[in-house]
N, C-alpha and C positions, 0 to 999 in steps of 0.2 A: 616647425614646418617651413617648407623653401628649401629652393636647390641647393641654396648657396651655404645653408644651415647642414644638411645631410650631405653635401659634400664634405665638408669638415668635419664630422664625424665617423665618414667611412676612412680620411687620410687619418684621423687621430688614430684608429682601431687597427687599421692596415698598416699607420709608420709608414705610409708609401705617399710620395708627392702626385698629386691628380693638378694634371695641365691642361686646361677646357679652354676650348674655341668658342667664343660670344656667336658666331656666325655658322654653329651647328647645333644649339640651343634650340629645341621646338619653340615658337613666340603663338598665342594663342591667338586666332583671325582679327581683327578688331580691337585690337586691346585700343589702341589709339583712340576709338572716339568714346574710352573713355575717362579719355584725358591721362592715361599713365603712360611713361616709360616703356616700351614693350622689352627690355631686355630688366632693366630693373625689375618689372612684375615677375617676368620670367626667371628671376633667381631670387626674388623676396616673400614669393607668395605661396601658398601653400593648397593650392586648389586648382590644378591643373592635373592632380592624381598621376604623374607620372611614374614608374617603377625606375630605381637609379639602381644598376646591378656594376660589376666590373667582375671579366673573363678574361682569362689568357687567349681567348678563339671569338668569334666573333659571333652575336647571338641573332637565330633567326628573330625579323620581325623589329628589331631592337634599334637605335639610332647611335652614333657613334660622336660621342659629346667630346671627348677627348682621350686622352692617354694615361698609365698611370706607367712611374718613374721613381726611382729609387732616390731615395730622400722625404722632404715632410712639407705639409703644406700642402694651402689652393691655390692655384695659381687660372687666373683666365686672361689670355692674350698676353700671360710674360708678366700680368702683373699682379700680386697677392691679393686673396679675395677675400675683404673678409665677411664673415656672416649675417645675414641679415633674416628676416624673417617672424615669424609666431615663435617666442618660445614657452612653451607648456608650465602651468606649474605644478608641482607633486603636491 
C-alpha cells in the first residue's frame, strides 16, 4: 500500500520510467497537525484510497501526477524514489 509502492509496480509491469512531480501529489488537509510529513504520508501511506491509472489522453476528473517515459524506474523531481509503504504478506 502507498503511492510510492504502486508506483513501482506499474513501472516494473509497464518497463516504462514514471516521472512524478512532489508538487502535484494530492496532500490530504491537515496531515500536519498530526505531526507527519505531508509529502512523505502522501507516498508511504496507504489510506488516502486514491485510484493511480496512466493514459496516452488525459482522464476526465483525474489529476496529473506526472509523465510516463521510455525507460525504467520512479523518479520524483529527477530523483529515484524508492518504495515505501504497507507491504502485505501472502
Amino acid at each position: 500500500d502507498g503511492l510510492s509502492s504502486e508506483l513501482r509496480h506499474l513501472s516494473e509491469e509497464s518497463r516504462m520510467r514514471l516521472e512524478i512531480a512532489s508538487d502535484r501529489i494530492p496532500i490530504t488537509a491537515g496531515i500536519e497537525a498530526a505531526g507527519l510529513d505531508p509529502l512523505r504520508a502522501a507516498l508511504g501511506s496507504g489510506e488516502e484510497f486514491e485510484l493511480l491509472a496512466a493514459s496516452p489522453t488525459p482522464l476526465s476528473g483525474g489529476i496529473r501526477i506526472g509523465e510516463v517515459r521510455e525507460g525504467c524506474g520512479v523518479y520524483l523531481d529527477g530523483i529515484t524514489l524508492e518504495p515505501t509503504g504497507f507491504t502485505h504478506a501472502w
